[in-house]
C-alpha positions in Angstrom: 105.8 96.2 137.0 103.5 96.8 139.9 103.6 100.4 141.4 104.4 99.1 145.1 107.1 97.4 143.1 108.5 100.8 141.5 108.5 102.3 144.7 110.3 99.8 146.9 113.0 99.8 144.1 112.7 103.3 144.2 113.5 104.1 147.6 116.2 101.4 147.2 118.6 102.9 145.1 118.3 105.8 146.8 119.2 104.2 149.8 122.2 102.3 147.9 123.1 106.0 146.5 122.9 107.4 150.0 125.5 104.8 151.4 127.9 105.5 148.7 128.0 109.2 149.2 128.3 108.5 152.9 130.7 106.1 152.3 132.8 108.7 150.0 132.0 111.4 152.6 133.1 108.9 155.6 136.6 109.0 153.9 137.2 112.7 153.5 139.7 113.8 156.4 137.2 117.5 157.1 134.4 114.9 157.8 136.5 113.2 160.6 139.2 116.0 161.6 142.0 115.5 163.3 144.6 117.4 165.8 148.2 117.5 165.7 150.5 119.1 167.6 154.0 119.2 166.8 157.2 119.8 168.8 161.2 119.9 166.7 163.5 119.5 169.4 167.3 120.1 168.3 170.4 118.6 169.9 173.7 120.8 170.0 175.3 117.2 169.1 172.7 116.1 167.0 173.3 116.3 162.9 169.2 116.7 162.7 166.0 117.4 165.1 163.9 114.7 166.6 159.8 115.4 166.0 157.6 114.5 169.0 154.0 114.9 167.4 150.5 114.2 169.3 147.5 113.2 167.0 143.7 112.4 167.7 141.9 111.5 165.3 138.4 109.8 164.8 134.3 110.2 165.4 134.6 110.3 168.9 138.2 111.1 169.0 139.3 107.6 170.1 142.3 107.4 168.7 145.3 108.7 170.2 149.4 108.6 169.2 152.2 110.4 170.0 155.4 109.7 168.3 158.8 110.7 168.7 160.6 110.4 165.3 163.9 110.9 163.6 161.5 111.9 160.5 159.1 114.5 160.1 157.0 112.0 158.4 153.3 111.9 159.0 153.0 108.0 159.6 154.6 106.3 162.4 156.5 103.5 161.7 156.9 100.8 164.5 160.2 100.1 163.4 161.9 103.5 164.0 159.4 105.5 165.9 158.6 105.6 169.4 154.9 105.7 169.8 152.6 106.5 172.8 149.0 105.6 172.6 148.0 108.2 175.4 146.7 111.6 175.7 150.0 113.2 177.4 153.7 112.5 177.3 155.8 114.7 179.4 159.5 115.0 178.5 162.7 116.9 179.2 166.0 117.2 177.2 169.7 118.5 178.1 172.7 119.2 176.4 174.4 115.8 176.2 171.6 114.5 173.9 169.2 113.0 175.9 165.8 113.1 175.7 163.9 111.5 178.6 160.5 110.8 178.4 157.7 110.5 181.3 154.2 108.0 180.0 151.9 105.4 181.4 153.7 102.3 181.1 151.4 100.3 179.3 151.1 102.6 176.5 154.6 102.9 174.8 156.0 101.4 172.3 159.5 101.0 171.6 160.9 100.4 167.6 163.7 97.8 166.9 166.1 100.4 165.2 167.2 103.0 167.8 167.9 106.4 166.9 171.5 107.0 166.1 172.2 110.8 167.7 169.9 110.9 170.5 169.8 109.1 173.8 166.2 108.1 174.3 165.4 107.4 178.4 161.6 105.7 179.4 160.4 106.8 182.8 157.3 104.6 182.9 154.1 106.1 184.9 152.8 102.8 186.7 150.3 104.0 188.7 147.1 105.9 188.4 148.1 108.4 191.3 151.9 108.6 189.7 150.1 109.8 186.6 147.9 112.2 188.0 150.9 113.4 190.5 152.6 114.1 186.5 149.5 115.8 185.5 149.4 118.5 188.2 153.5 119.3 188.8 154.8 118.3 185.7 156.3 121.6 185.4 157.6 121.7 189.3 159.4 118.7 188.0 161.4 120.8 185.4 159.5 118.6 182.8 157.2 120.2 179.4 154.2 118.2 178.1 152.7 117.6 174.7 149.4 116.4 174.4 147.0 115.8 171.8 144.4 118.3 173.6 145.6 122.0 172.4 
């Protein structure tokens, strides 16, 4: 075998190798970290809390979900969980069991299975000035946020 030949196949398994260690790497959740931020909001009524988590996650931190949840699972499942693919959901709750929550409209997500002790309420934000009126008096409005920014 030639020595130009050598080298090409040389510098091509170390290539290869260097794709599967990225490629390993890639996978590893410290390479890409994620956020999460986690609210447990109990009901007087209610036999168990509800979870409202936020999560970004990603290389450029693309991805965004918040999830209310009857589980304190790490998933969201469609089926059961609300989900919220935006930065900020702002929400109240009162005594009677209600929790009512305040996001853009096009972003939520509503399961097929209710939740069975809490009574859920969608305010949808439709507007771009409606959501940046949210942003800056949210808490004149008597309302707390969650986002997935700390």
């Amino acid at each position: 075998m030639s020595k130009g030949k050598k080298v090409f196949f040389g510098i091509l398994a170390l290539g290869i190798a260097g794709a599967v260690w990225f490629y390993y790497r890639w996978r590893q959740e410290d390479f890409m970290p994620s956020n999460e931020n986690m609210v447990t909001i109990n009901f007087l009524n209610a036999e168990k809390p509800i979870f409202l988590r936020a999560k970004i996650w990603g290389i450029s931190g693309n991805h965004q979900e918040i999830v209310l949840s009857e589980s304190n699972k790490a998933a969201a499942d469609k089926a059961i969980d609300y989900i919220f693919y935006t930065s900020n959901v702002y929400y109240k709750t009162d005594d009677s069991g209600t929790i009512t929550l305040y996001a853009p409209e096009s972003s939520i997500s509503e399961p097929t299975n209710k939740f069975s002790d809490v009574i859920v309420k969608l305010e949808s934000l439709k507007s771009a000035d409606e959501m940046k009126d949210y942003e800056m008096n949210y808490q004149k409005y008597g309302l707390k946020k969650i986002s997935v920014y700390n």
